[in-house]
N, C-alpha and C positions, 0 to 999 in steps of 0.2 A: 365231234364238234371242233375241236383243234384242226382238223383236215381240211375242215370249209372256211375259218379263219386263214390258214394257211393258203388254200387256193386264193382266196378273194383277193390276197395281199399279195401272190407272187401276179395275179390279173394287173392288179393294180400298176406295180412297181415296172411289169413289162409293159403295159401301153403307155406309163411316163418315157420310159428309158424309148422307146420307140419314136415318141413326138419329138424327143431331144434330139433323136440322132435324126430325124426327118429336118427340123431346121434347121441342121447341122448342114447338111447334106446339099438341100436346095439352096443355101447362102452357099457354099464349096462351090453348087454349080451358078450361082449366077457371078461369083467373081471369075471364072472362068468362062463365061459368057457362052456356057452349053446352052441346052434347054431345057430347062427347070417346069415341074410341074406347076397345074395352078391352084388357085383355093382349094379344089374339091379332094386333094387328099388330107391336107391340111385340117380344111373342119370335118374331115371323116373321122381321123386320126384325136380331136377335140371330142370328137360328140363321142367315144369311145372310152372315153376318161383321162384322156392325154391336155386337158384344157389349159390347166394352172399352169404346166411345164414348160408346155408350148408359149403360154403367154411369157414368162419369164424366160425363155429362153430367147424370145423376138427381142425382148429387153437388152439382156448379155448380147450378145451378138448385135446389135443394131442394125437387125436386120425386117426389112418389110413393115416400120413403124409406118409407112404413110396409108397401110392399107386401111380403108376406114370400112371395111366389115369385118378384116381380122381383129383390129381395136373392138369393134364393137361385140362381137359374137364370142369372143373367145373369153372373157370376165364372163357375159351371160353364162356361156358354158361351166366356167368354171363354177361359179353357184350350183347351178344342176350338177353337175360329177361332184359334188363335196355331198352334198344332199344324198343323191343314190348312193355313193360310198356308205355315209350312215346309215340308209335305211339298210344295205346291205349288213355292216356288221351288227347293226340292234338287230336287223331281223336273224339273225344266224340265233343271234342269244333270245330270242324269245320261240322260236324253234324246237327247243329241246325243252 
């Protein structure tokens, strides 16, 4: 039981750290005026469980506030990934 808590939470903890370093990353490249991906790793990387991260990390960085389906999609998501998180650990304890 401790093993599936364990995994769920190092899932968890690496697709945050992942969305952080991805807006990290695409902001690095658009102040350097590479070429940066577009939305669609972005809300892969969301729908994944990286939602809340992702959004607060647009925030700290000031980066891609004007996008109005990243505003809009990435809250939704993040409801859903908090949601499936729960069902996830209630369901691990009702499990056994």
């Amino acid at each position: 039981m401790i093993l599936l808590y364990i995994l769920l939470a190092t899932y968890i903890l690496s697709v945050n750290f992942f969305a952080f370093r991805l807006i990290k990353s695409q902001r690095d490249a658009a102040e350097a005026e590479e070429d940066h991906a577009g939305d669609g790793k972005l809300l892969l990387a969301a729908a994944l469980g990286g939602a809340l991260t992702m959004y607060a990390a647009m925030f700290a960085y000031r980066y891609r506030l004007e996008n109005c389906l990243l505003m809009l999609a990435l809250p939704l998501l993040a409801v859903i990934n908090l949601y499936c998180f729960y069902l996830g650990f209630r369901g691990i304890a009702l499990f056994l």
